[in-house]
C-alpha positions in Angstrom: 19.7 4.0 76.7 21.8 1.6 74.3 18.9 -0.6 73.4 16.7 3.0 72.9 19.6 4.4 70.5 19.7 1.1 69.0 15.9 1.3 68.4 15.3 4.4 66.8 18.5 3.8 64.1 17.5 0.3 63.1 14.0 1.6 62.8 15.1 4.6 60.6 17.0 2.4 58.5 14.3 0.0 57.8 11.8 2.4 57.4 14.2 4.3 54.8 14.8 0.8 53.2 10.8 0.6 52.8 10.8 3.9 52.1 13.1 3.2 49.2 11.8 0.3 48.3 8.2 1.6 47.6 9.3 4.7 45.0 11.3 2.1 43.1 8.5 -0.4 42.8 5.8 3.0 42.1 8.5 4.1 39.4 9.2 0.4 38.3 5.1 0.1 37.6 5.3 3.2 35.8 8.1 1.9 33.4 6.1 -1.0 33.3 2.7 0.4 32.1 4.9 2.3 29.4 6.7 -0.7 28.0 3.1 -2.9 28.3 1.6 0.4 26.5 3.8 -0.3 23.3 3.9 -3.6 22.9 -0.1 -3.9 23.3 0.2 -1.6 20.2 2.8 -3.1 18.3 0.9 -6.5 18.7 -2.2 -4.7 17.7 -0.5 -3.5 14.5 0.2 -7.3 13.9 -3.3 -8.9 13.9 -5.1 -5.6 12.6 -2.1 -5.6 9.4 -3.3 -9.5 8.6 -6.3 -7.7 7.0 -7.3 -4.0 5.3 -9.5 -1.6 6.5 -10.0 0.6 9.3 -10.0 -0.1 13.0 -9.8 1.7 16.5 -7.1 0.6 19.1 -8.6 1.4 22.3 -6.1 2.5 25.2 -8.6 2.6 28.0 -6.7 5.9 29.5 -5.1 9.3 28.2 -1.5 8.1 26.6 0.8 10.0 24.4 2.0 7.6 21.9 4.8 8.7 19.5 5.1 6.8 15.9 9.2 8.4 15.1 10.7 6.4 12.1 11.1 2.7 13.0 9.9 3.0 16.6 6.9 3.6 18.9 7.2 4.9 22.2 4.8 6.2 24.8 4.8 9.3 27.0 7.0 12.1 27.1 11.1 11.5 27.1 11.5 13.3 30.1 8.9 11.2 32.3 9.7 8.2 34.1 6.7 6.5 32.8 8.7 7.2 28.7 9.3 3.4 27.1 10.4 3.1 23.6 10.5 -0.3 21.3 11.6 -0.5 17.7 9.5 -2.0 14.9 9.6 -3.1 11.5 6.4 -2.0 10.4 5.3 1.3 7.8 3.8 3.2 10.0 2.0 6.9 8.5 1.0 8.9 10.9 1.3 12.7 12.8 4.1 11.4 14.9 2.7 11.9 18.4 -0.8 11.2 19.0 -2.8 11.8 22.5 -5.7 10.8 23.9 -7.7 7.4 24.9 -7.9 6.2 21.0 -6.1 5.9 18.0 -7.9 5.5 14.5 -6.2 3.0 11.9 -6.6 2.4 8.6 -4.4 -0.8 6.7 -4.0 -1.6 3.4 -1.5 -3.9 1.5 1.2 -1.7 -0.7 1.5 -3.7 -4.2 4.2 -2.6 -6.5 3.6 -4.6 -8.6 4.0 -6.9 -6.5 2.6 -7.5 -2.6 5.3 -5.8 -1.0 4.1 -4.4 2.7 1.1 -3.3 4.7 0.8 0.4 5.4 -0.3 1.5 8.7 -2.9 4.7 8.6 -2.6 6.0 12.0 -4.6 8.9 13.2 -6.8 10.6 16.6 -9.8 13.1 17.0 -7.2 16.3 17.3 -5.5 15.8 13.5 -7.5 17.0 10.8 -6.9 16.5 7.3 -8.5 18.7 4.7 -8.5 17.9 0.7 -9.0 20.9 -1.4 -9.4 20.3 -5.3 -10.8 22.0 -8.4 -12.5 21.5 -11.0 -10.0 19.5 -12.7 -9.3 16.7 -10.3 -12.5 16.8 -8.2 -13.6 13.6 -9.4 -9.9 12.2 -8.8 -9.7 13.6 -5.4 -13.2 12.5 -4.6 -12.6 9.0 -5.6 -9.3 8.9 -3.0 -11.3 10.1 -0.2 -14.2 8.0 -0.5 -11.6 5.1 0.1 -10.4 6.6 3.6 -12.5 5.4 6.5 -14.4 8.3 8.3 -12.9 7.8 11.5 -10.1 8.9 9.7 -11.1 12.9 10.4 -10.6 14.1 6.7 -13.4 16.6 4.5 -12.8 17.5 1.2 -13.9 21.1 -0.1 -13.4 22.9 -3.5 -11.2 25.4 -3.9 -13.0 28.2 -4.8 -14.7 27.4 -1.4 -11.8 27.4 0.4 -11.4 29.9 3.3 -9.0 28.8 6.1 -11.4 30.5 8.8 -13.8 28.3 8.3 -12.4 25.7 10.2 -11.0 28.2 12.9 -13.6 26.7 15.3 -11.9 23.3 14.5 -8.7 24.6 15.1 -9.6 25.3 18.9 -9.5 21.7 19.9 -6.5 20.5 16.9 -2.9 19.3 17.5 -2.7 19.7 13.7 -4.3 20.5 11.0 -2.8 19.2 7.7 -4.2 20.8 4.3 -3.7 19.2 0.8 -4.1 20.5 -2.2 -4.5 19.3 -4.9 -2.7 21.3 -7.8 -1.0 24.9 -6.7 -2.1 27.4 -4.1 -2.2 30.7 -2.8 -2.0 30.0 0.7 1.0 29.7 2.7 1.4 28.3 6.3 1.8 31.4 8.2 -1.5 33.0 6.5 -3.4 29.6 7.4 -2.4 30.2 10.8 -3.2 33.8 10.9 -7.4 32.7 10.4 -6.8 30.1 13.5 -6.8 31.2 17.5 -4.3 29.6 19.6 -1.0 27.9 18.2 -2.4 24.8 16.3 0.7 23.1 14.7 -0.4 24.1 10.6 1.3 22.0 7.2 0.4 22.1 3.7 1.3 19.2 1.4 0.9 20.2 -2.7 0.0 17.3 -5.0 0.6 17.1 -8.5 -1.7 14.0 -9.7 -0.3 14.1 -13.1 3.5 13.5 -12.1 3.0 11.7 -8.9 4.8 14.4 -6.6 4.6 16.8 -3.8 5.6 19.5 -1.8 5.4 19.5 1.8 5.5 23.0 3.6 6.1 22.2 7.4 5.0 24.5 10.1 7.7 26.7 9.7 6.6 26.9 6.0 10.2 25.3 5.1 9.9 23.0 1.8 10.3 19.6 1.0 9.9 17.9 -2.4 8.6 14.3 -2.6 7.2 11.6 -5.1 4.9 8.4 -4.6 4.6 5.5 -5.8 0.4 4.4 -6.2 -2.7 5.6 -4.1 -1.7 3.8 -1.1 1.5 5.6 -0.8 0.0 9.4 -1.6 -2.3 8.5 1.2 0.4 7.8 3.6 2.0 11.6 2.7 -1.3 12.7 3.1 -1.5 11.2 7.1 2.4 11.9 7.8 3.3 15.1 6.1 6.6 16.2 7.2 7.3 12.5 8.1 6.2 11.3 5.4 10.3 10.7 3.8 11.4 8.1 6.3 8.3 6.3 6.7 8.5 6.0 2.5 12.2 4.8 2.8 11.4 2.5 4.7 8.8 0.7 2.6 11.5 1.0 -0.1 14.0 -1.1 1.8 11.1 -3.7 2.0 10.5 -3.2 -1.5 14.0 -4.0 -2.3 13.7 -6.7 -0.5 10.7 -8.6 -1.7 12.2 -7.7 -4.9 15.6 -10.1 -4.7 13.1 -12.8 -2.8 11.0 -12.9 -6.6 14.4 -12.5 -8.3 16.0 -15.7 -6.6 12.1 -17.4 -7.4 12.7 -16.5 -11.0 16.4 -18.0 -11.3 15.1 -21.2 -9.8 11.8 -21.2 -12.2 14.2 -21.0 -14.7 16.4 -23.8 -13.8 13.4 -26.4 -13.8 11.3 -25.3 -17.3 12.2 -26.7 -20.8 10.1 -24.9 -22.6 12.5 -22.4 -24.6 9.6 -19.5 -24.9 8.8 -19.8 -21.2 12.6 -19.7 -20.4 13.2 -16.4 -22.3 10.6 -14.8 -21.0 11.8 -15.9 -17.4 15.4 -14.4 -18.3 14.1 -11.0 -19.4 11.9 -10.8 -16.8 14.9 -11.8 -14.2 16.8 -8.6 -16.3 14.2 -6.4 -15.2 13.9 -7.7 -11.3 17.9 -7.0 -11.3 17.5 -3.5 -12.9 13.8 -2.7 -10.6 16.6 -3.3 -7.9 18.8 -0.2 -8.1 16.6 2.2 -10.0 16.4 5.6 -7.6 14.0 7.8 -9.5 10.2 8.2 -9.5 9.8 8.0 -13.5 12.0 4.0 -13.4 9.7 3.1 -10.6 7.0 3.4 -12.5 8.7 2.6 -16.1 9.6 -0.7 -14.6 6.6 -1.2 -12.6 5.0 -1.6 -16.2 7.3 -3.9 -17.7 7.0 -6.3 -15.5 3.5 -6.2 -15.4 3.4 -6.8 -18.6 6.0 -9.8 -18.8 4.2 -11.1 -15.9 0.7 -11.2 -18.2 2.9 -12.5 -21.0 4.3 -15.0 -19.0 0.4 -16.1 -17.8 -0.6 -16.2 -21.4 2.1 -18.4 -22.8 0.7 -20.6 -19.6 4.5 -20.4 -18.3 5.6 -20.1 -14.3 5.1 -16.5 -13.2 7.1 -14.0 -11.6 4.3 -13.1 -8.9 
């Protein structure tokens, strides 16, 4: 009876050890697959950024990746399978995107300077529509024809423009994003009133002439934004309402790269004896010191200039440049 008693308890405790043991390992594969799941895509987003264009990152299964500000994560928080890693990259994109692929698109941000790659990041179920007029067709047609078509974007005019026409669309969308370019009539919650089902709506304003934007979100609340160059506007364009940290974060890169080509300058000028090549040097060193702490859109770009221009003059006088 003692050895029988004996038997059964040691057996229930191994089998509850095996038990045990097999639900950790099962959860520990899951935790696994979601921490190899972002770091395949982070070292994707390495060796794609060495060159421009677009690309597909192919996941082999359904995955719900999530591009927040500074990190990438994959599945939802609550699930055992969630893994999160932080990166340094620029990432503009929808924020969460599902399915089996992801479309990409890189380019290299230069201001004036080579500052950072951008990372496009898009899927089948965001769709981005460009709506000009007559005044900026040719503009806006010239920007789109630059975004790969895997992309998901169509351009339309805006006396064309009627939301239901892409109700059908709607049906299979996560998001549909709508820029315009110049004013318009249309607000979120009428957009959303042509479409069946609860697709997540937001419309992004762009004023060409000025280099800024307002983003409606899909609650129709505003936010006001500039840009610096094409390659930023098209990151707003792919990120809407996360558009603002994604940008600050290529500004702290910017700032950066900046003191990197102000400590180059300061060293250029320590080794050239040429008196026109080292005042030209100096002021353009001024400007790198002032690029550094300007804050509004209209410097960025007044300074941009400058040193674009001392750069040339410093190229001409055949003199050490400061990029």
């Amino acid at each position: 009876m003692f050895k029988w008693i004996f038997g059964t308890i040691a057996g229930a405790v191994l089998l509850s050890f095996f038990v045990s043991f097999s639900v950790t390992h099962l959860e520990g594969s899951k935790v696994l697959e979601g921490n190899k799941m972002v770091v395949f895509i982070d070292d994707k987003l390495d060796a794609l950024g060495l060159g421009e264009g677009g690309n597909v990152l192919e996941l082999e299964d359904e995955f719900l990746i999530g591009f927040e500000c500074g990190s990438i994560s994959a599945g939802e928080w609550e699930d055992d399978n969630y893994a999160e890693r932080s990166t340094d990259k620029v990432i503009f994109s929808a924020g969460r995107l599902e399915g089996e692929t992801i479309n990409m698109w890189t380019q290299k941000w230069e201001f004036p300077y080579r500052v950072v790659t951008f990372n496009y990041l898009s899927n089948l179920k965001n769709y981005y529509v460009l709506v000009h007029d007559s005044d900026n067709s040719d503009d806006v047609l010239d920007l789109a024809n630059n975004i790969p078509n895997n992309m998901n974007f169509q351009t339309v005019g805006s006396s064309d423009f009627n939301p239901s026409d892409f109700s059908g669309q709607a049906k299979y969308a996560d998001k549909f994003t709508f820029v315009f370019f110049g004013s318009s009539d249309y607000t979120v919650k009428r957009i959303k009133n042509s479409f069946y089902g609860d697709v997540k709506v937001e419309i992004i304003e762009v004023n060409l002439n000025v280099n800024t934007a307002k983003i409606y979100n899909n609650y129709g609340d505003i936010e006001d934004v500039f840009y610096l160059g094409d390659e930023m506007l098209y990151g707003l364009i792919f990120s809407g309402t996360g558009y603002t940290c994604a940008k600050d974060r290529a500004m702290e890169r910017f700032r950066t790269i900046t003191q990197i080509y102000n400590y180059k300058v300061q060293r250029l000028m320590g080794k050239t004896n040429d008196p026109d090549c080292l005042n030209l040097l100096n002021e353009g060193r001024r400007m790198l010191n002032t690029f550094l702490s300007v804050n509004s859109k209209s410097e960025f770009y007044n300074y941009f200039e400058k040193i674009e221009r001392q750069n040339r003059g410093l190229r001409e006088k055949s003199c050490s440049t400061i990029y």
